[in-house]
PATIDO-597392 format. One record per residue (C-alpha): x, y, z. Coordinates in steps of 0.1 Angstrom, whole numbers. Layout:
% residues N
<r><x>X</x><y>Y</y><z>Z</z></r>
...
END
This chain:
% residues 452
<r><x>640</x><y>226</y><z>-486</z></r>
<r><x>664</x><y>245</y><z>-474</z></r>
<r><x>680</x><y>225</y><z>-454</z></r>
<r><x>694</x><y>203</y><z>-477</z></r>
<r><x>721</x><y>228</y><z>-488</z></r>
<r><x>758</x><y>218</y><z>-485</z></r>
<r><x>784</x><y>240</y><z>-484</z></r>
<r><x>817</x><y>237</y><z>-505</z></r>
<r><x>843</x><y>219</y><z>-490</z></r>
<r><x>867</x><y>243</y><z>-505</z></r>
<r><x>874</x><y>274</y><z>-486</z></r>
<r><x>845</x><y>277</y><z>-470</z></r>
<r><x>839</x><y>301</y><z>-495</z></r>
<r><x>817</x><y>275</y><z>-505</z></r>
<r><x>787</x><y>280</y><z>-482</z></r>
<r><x>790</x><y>316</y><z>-496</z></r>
<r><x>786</x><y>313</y><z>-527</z></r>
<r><x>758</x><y>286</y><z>-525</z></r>
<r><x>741</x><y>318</y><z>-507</z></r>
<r><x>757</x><y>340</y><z>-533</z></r>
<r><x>736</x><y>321</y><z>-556</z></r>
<r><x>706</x><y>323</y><z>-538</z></r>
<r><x>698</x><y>326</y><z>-503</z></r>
<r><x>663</x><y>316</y><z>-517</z></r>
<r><x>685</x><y>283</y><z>-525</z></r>
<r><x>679</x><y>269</y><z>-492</z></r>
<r><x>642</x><y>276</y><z>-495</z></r>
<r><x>631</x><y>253</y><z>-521</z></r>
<r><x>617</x><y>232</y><z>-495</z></r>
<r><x>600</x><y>213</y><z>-522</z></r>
<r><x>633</x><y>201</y><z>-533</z></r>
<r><x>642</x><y>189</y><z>-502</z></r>
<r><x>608</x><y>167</y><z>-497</z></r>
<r><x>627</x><y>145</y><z>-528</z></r>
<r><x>641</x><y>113</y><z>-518</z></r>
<r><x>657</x><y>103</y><z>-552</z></r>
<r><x>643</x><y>98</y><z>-583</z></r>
<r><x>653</x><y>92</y><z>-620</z></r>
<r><x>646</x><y>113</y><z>-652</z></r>
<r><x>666</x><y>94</y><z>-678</z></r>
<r><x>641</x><y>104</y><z>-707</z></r>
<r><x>609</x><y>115</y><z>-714</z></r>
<r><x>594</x><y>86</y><z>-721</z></r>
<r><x>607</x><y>68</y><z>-694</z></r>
<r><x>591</x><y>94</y><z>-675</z></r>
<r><x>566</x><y>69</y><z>-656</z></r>
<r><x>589</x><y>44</y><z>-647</z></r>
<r><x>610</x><y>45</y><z>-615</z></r>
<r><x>644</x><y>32</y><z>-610</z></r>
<r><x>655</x><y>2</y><z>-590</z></r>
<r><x>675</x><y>17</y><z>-568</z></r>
<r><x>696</x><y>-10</y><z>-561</z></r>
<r><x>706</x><y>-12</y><z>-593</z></r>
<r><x>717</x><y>18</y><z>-602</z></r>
<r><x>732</x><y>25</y><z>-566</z></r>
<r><x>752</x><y>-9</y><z>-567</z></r>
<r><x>767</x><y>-9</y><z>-600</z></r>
<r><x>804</x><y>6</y><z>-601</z></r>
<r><x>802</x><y>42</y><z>-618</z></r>
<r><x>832</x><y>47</y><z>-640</z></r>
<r><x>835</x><y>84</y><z>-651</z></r>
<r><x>860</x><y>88</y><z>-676</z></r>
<r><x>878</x><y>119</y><z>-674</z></r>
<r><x>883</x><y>121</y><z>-710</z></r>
<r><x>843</x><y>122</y><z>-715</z></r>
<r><x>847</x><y>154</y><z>-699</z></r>
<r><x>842</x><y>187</y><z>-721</z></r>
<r><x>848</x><y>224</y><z>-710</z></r>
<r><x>815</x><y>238</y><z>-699</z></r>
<r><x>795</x><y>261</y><z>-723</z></r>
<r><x>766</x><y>271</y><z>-693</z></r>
<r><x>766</x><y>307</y><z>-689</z></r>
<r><x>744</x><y>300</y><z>-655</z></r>
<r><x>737</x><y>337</y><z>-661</z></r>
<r><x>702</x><y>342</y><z>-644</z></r>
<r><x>674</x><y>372</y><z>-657</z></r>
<r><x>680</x><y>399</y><z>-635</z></r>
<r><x>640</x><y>404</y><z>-632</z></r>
<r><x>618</x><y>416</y><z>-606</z></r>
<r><x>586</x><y>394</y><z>-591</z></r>
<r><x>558</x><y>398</y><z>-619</z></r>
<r><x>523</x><y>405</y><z>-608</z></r>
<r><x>512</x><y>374</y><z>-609</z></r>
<r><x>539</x><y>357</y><z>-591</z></r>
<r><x>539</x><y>385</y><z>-565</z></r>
<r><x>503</x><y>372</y><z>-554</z></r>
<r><x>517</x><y>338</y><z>-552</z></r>
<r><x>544</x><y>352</y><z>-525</z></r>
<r><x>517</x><y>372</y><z>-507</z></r>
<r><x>496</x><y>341</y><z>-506</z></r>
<r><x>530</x><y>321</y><z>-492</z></r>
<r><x>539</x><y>348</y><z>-468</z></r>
<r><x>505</x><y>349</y><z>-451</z></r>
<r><x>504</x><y>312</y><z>-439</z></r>
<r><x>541</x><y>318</y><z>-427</z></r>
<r><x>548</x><y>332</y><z>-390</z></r>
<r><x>582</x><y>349</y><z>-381</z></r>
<r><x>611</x><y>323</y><z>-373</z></r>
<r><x>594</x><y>295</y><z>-387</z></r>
<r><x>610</x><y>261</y><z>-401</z></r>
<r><x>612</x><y>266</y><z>-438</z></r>
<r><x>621</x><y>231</y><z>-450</z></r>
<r><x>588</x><y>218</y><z>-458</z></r>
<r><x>574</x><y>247</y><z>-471</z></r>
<r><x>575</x><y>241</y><z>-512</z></r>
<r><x>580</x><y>271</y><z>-529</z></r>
<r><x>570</x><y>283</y><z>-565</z></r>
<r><x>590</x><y>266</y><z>-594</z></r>
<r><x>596</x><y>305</y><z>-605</z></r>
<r><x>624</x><y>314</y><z>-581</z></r>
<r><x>642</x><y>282</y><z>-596</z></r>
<r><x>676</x><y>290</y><z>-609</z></r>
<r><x>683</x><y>265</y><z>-634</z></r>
<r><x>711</x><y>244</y><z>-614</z></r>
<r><x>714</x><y>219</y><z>-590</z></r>
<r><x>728</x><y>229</y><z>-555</z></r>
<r><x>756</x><y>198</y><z>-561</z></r>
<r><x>765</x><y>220</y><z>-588</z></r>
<r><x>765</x><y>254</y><z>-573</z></r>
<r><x>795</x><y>239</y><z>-545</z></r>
<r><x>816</x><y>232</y><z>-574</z></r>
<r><x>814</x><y>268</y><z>-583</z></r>
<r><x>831</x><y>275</y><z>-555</z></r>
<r><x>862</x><y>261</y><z>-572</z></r>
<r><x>858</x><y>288</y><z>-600</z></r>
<r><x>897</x><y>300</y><z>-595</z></r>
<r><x>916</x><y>270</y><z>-592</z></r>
<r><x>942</x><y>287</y><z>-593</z></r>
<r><x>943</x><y>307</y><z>-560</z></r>
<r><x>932</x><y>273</y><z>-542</z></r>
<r><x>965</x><y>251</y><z>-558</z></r>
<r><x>985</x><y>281</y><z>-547</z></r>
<r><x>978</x><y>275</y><z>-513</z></r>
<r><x>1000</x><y>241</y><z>-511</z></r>
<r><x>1028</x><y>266</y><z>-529</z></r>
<r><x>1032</x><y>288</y><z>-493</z></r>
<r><x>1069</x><y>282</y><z>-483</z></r>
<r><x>1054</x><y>285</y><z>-443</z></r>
<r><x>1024</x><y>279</y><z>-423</z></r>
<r><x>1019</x><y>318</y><z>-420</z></r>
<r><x>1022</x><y>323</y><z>-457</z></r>
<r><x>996</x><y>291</y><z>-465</z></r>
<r><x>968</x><y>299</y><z>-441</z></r>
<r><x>969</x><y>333</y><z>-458</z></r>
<r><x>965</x><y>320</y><z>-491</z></r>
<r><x>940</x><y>300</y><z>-479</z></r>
<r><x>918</x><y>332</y><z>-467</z></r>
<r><x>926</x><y>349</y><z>-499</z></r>
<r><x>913</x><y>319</y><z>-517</z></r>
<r><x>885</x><y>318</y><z>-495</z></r>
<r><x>871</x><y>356</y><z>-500</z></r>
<r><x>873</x><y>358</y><z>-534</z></r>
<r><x>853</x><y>319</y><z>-536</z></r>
<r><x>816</x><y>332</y><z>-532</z></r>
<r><x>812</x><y>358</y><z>-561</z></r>
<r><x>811</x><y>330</y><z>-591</z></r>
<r><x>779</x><y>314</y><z>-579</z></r>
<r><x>757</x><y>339</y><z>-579</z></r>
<r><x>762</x><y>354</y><z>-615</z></r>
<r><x>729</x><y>370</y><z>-614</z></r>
<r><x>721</x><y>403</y><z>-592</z></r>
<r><x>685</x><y>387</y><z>-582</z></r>
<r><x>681</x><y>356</y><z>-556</z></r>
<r><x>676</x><y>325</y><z>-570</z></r>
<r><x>672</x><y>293</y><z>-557</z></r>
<r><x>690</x><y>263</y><z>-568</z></r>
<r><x>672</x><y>228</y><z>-571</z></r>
<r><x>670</x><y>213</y><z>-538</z></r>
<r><x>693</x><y>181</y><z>-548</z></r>
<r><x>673</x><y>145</y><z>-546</z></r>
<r><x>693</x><y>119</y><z>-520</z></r>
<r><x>711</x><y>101</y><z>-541</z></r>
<r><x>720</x><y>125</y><z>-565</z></r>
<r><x>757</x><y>133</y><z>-575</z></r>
<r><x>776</x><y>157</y><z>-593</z></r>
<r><x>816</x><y>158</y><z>-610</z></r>
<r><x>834</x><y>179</y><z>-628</z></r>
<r><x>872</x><y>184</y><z>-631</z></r>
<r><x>895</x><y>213</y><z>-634</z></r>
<r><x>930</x><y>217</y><z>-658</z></r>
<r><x>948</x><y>244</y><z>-643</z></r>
<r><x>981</x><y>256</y><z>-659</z></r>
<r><x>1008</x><y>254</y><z>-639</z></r>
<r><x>1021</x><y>287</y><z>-643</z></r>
<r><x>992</x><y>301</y><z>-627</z></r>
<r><x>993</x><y>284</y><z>-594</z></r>
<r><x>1020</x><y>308</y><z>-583</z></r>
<r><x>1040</x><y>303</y><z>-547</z></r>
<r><x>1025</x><y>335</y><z>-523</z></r>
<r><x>1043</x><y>362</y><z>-526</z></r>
<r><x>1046</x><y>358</y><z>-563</z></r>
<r><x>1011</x><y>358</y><z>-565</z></r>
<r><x>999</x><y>397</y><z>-577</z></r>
<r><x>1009</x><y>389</y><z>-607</z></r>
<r><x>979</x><y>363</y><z>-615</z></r>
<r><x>950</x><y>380</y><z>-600</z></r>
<r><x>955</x><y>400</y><z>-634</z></r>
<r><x>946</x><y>379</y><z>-666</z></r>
<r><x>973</x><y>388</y><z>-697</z></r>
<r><x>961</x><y>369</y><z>-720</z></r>
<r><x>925</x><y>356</y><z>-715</z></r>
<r><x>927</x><y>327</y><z>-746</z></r>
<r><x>957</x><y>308</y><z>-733</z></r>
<r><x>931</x><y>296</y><z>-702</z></r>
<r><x>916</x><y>273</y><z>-722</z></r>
<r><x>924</x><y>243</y><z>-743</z></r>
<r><x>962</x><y>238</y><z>-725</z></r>
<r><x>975</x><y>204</y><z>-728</z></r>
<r><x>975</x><y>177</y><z>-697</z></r>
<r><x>1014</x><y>177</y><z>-692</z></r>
<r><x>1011</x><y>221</y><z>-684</z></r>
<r><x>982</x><y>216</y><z>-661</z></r>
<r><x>974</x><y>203</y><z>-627</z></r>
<r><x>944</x><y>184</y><z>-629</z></r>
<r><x>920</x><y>194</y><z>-596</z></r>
<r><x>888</x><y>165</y><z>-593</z></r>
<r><x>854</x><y>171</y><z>-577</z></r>
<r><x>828</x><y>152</y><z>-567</z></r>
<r><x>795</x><y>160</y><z>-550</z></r>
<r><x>767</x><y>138</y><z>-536</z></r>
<r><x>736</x><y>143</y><z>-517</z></r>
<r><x>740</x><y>116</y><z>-485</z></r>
<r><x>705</x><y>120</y><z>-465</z></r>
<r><x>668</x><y>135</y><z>-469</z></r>
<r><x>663</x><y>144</y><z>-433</z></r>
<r><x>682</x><y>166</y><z>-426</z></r>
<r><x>692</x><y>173</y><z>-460</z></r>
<r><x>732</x><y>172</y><z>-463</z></r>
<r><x>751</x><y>175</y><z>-493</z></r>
<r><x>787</x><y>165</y><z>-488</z></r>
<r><x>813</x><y>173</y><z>-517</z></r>
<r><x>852</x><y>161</y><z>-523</z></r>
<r><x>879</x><y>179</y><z>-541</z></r>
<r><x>916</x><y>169</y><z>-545</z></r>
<r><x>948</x><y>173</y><z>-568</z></r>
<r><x>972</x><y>142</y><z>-565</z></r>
<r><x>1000</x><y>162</y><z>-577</z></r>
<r><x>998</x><y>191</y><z>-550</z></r>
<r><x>990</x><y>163</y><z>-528</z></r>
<r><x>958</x><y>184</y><z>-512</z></r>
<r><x>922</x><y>179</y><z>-510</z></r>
<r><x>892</x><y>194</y><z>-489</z></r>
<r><x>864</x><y>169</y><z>-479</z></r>
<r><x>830</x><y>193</y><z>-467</z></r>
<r><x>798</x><y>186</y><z>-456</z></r>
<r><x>769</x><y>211</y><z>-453</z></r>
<r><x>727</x><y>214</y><z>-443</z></r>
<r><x>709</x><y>242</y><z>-447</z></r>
<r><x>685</x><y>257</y><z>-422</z></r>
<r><x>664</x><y>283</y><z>-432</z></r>
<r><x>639</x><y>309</y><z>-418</z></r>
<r><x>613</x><y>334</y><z>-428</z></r>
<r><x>621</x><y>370</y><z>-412</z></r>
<r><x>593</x><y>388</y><z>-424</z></r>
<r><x>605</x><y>403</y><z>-459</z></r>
<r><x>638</x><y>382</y><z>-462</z></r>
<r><x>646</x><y>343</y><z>-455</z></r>
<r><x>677</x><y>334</y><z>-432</z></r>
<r><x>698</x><y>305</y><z>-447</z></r>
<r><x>723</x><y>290</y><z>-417</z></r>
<r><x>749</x><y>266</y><z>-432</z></r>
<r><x>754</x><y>237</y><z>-405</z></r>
<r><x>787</x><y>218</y><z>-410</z></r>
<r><x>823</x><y>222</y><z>-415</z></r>
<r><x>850</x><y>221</y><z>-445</z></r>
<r><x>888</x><y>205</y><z>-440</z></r>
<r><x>914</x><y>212</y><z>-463</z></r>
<r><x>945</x><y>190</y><z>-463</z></r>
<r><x>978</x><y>198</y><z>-468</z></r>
<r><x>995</x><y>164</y><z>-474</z></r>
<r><x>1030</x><y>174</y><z>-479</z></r>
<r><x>1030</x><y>201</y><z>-448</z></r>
<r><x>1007</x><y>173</y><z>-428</z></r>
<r><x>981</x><y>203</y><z>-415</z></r>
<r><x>945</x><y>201</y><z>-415</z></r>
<r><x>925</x><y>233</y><z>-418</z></r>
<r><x>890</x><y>230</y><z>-402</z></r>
<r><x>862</x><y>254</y><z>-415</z></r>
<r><x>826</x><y>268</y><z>-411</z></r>
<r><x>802</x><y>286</y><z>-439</z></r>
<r><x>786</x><y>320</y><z>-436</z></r>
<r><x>744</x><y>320</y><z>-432</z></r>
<r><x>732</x><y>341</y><z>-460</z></r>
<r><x>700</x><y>360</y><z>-466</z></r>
<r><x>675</x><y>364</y><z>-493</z></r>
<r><x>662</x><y>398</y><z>-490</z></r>
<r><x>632</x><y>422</y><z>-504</z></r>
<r><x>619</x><y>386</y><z>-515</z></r>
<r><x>582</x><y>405</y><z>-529</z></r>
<r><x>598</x><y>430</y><z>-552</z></r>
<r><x>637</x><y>423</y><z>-564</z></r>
<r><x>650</x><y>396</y><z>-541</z></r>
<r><x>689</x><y>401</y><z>-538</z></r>
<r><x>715</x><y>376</y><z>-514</z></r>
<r><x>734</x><y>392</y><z>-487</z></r>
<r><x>763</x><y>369</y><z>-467</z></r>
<r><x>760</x><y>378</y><z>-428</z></r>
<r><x>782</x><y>362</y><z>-397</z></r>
<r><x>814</x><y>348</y><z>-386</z></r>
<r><x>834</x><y>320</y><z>-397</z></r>
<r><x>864</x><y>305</y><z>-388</z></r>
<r><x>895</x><y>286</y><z>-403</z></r>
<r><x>914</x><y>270</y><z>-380</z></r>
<r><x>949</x><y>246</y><z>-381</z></r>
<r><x>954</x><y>230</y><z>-350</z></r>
<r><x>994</x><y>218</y><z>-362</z></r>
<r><x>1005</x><y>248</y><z>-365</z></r>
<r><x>990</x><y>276</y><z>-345</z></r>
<r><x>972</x><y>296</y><z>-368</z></r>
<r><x>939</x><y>305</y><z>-371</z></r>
<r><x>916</x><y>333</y><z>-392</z></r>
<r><x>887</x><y>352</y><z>-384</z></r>
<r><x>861</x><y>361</y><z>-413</z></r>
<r><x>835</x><y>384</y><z>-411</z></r>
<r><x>803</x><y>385</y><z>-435</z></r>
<r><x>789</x><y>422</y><z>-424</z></r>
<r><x>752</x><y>421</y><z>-432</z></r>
<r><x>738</x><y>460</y><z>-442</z></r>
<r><x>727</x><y>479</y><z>-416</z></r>
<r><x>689</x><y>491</y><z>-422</z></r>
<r><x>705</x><y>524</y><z>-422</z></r>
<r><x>734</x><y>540</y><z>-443</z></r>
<r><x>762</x><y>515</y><z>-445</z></r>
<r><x>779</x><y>496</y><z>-474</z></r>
<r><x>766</x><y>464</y><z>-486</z></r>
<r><x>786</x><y>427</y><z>-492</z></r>
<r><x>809</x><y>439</y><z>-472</z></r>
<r><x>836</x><y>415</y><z>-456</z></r>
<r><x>867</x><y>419</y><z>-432</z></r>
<r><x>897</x><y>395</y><z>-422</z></r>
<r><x>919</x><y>384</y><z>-398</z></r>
<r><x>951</x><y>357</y><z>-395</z></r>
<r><x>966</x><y>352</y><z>-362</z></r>
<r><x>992</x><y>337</y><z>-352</z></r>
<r><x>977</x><y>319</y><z>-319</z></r>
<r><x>1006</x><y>309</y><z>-294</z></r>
<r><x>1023</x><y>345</y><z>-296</z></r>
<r><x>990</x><y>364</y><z>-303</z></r>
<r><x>1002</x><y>378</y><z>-330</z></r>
<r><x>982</x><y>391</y><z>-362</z></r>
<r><x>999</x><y>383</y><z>-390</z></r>
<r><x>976</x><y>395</y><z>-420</z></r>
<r><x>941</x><y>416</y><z>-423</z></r>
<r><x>914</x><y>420</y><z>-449</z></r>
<r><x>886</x><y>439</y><z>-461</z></r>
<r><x>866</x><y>452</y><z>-490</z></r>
<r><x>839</x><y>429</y><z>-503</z></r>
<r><x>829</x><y>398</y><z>-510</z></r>
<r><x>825</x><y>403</y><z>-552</z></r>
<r><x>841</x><y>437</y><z>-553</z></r>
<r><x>875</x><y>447</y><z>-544</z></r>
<r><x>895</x><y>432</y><z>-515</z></r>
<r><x>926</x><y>447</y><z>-499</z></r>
<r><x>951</x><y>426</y><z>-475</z></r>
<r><x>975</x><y>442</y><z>-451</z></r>
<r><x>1004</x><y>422</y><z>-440</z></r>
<r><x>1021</x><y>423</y><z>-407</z></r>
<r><x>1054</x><y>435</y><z>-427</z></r>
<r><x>1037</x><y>467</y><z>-438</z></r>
<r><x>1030</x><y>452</y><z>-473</z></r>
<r><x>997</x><y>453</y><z>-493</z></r>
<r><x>979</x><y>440</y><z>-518</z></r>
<r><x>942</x><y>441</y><z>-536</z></r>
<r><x>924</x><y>414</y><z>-551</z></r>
<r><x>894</x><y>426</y><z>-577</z></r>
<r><x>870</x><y>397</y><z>-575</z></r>
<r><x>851</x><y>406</y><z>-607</z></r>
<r><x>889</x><y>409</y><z>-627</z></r>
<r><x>898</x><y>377</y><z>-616</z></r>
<r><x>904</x><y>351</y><z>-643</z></r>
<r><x>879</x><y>318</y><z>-641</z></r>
<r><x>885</x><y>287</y><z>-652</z></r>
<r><x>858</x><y>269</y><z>-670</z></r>
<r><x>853</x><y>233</y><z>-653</z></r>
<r><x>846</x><y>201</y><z>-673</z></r>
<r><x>821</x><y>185</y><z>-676</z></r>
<r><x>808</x><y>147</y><z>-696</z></r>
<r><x>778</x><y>156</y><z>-720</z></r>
<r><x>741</x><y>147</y><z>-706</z></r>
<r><x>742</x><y>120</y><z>-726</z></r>
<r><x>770</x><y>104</y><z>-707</z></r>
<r><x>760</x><y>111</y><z>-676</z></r>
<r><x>742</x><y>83</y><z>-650</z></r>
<r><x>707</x><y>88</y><z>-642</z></r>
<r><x>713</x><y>106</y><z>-610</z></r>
<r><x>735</x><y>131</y><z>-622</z></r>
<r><x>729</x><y>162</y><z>-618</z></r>
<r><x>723</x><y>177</y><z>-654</z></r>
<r><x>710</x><y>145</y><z>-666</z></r>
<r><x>683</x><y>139</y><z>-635</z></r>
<r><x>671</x><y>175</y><z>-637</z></r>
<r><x>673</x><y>183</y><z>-673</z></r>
<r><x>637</x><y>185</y><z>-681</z></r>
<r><x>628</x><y>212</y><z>-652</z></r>
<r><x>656</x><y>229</y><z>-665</z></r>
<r><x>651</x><y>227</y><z>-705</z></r>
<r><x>613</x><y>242</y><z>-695</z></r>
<r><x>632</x><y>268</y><z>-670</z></r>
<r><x>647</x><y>279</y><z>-704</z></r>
<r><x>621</x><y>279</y><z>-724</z></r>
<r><x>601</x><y>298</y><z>-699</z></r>
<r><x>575</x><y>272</y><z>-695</z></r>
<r><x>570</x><y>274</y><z>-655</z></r>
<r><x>538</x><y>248</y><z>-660</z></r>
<r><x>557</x><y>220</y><z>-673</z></r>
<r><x>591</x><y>226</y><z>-650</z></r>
<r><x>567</x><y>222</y><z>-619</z></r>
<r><x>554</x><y>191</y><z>-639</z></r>
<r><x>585</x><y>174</y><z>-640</z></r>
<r><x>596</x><y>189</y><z>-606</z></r>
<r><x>565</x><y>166</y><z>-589</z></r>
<r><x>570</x><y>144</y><z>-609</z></r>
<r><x>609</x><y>137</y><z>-595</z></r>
<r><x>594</x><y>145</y><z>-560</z></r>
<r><x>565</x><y>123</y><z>-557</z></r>
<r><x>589</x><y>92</y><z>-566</z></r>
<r><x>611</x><y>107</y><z>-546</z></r>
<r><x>587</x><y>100</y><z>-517</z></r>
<r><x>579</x><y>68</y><z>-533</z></r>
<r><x>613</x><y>55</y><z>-528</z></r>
<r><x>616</x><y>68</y><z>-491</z></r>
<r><x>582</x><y>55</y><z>-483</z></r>
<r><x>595</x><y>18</y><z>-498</z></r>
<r><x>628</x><y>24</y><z>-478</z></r>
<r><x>609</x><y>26</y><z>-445</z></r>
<r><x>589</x><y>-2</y><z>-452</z></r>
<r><x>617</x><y>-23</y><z>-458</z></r>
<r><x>643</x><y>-12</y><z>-433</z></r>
<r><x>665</x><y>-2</y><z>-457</z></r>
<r><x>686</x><y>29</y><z>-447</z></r>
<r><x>702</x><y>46</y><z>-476</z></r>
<r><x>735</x><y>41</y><z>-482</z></r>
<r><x>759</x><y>70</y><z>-503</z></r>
<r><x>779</x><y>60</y><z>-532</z></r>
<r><x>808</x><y>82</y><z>-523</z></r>
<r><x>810</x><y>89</y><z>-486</z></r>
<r><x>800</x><y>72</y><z>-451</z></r>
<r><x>792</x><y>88</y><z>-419</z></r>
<r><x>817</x><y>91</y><z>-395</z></r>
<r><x>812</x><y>106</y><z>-362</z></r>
<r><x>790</x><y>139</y><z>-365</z></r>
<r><x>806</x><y>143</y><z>-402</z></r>
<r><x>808</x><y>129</y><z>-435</z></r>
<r><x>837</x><y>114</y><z>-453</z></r>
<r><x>847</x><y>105</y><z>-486</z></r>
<r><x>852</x><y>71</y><z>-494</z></r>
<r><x>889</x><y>72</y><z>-510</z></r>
<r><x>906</x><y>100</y><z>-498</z></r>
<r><x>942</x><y>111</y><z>-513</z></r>
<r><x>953</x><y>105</y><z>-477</z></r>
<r><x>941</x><y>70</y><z>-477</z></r>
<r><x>959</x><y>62</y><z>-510</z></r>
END
């Protein structure tokens, strides 16, 4: 449903790239109709989980379980066959303009083979920029690092030129991986131009512990209705972390789908004490009958109330005529003296060009920037309701092109999905997250680095 997406708590580049990976994301509506449900194996297919059990019991995941990640998440860059076309038509006619999408189930066909949880964490694909942001020697010179990180955030998750959509996560589902980022990458800002070129693209891998900064994340899907996913990300040696959670809304538009990402990011800066508050673009999945594609449309804001400044970024949607498309522009301002201190523009996964107040410039290109793989534990070490492990039938018959069984097992994790929600109600038993508890209109994680 697609509702139920969350945006990334880092930048809120996060909420971009979740559209970048498909505005269609928020659509699967059939996701969202998933309560929580258990695939530990096929033959244990029939047999539902106590949740209880598994909710209750203390989850220890052992960092070094965790191996670098070998998923291309490289999508066919196909258009709607035929048959599947019909299947659309059929969808579209029963649909009137504006409408609710979140309990519409789409087709198992649009599926991208990842979990949204999962997509958020992409968000995170250059660690590098987002450690650097602790590095600024003022407030001017780390909010600006925080919109550079933020911009170039969104291209990673949506490797693919067509619209996807990622699996609506279950409640209860989670998702962790972890980061090692050299330490002579994360670079203090004006330094920085020299890493948004890669020298030497195999020393990025396989560095040892003591020349890294290890950067944690964790995300978790905390309600069915509305569907929010909430993730957590920190480093305890640049003393920062960003705690976001996000809900999609979506709408049909005729021949695209609107995805609006409800909810907010904060990023905190423990050693400067400042807080930066911020909001996800909506995205759009458009031409969804012959080669669907995502475009990132409307204003967001980062804000820090500590220390004056505040940015401006603008998602420019194509206009039906002429016009340049992905397009994205910038501002930092310097609130109490009015001042702009720094603007942006270019694109979103192209080529992005910052002018500071001083006269200097400097380009970022998105598609030359080095990524970081993250890490990840095997399948086979992974709980029930992880993501890989909980979805890894849908997505083994996603790759093997077998769209009849991947809707089996989809229904299959729905319908006991609904089981567990129906029992739930009877019982007057509210759910309860593993990893983060309501507070106020938000979500927070349990721990956070500030706490400790």
């Amino acid at each position: 449903a697609s509702e139920g997406i969350l945006g990334w708590p880092g930048p809120k580049s996060h909420s971009t790239e979740q559209l970048k990976n498909g505005a269609l994301s928020s659509l699967s509506s059939a996701s969202a109709n998933i309560t929580w449900a258990i695939v530990p194996s096929a033959a244990q297919d029939g047999q539902a989980l106590q949740p209880n059990t598994e909710h209750s019991a203390s989850e220890l995941i052992l960092v070094e379980d965790e191996m670098t990640d070998t998923e291309d998440n490289e999508e066919e860059d196909l258009g709607v066959m035929d048959d599947q076309r019909s299947v659309i038509l059929h969808l579209i006619s029963q649909l009137k303009l504006g409408m609710d999408l979140t309990r519409v189930v789409l087709p198992t066909f649009i599926l991208e083979k990842r979990s949204l949880l999962e997509m958020y964490a992409n968000f995170m694909a250059h660690p590098d920029l987002f450690l650097s942001i602790a590095a600024g020697a003022t407030p001017e010179e780390r909010i600006i690092c925080f919109v550079e990180y933020y911009l170039t955030a969104f291209h990673e998750g949506r490797k693919g030129a067509v619209a996807k959509k990622p699996y609506n996560p279950i409640i209860g589902e989670t998702f962790h991986c972890s980061w090692d980022v050299p330490k002579d990458k994360v670079k203090a800002f004006r330094t920085n131009g020299a890493s948004t070129v890669s020298k030497d693209p195999a020393k990025e891998f396989g560095q040892d512990q003591s020349t890294c900064y290890k950067l944690r994340f964790v995300a978790e899907q905390v309600s069915h209705h509305p569907p929010v996913s909430c993730f957590y990300c920190e480093c305890k040696e640049k003393k920062m972390c960003v705690n976001a959670h996000v809900w999609t809304k979506s709408k049909f538009m005729g021949m695209s789908i609107g995805v609006s990402m409800v909810g907010e990011g904060v990023l905190y800066l423990m050693e400067h004490e400042e807080e930066y508050v911020f909001t996800l673009p909506s995205a759009y999945a458009r031409s969804i009958l012959t080669i669907p594609w995502v475009e990132l449309g409307g204003k967001v804001n980062i804000n820090c109330a500590r220390t004056g400044y505040s940015a401006t970024v603008t998602f420019h949607t194509k206009p039906f005529y002429g016009g340049k498309v992905h397009r994205v522009t910038a501002e930092v301002k310097h609130n109490p003296t009015n001042t702009i201190v720094c603007k942006a523009q270019g694109e979103w996964n192209g080529t992005l060009e910052f002018t500071y107040s001083n006269g200097e410039t400097k380009v970022i290109d998105t598609s030359k920037l080095p990524v970081i793989r993250k890490k990840i534990r095997p399948i086979a070490k992974q709980g029930p309701l992880e993501s890989r492990h909980l979805w890894q039938h849908v997505t083994n018959s996603l790759k093997e092109g077998n769209i009849d069984a991947a809707t089996e097992h989809k229904h299959r994790l729905e319908e006991r999905q609904r089981a567990e929600e129906r029992q739930r109600v009877a019982l007057t038993t509210p759910w309860k997250p593993k990893y983060f508890a309501k507070e106020g209109d938000g979500w927070l994680y349990l721990n956070p680095l500030w706490k400790t």
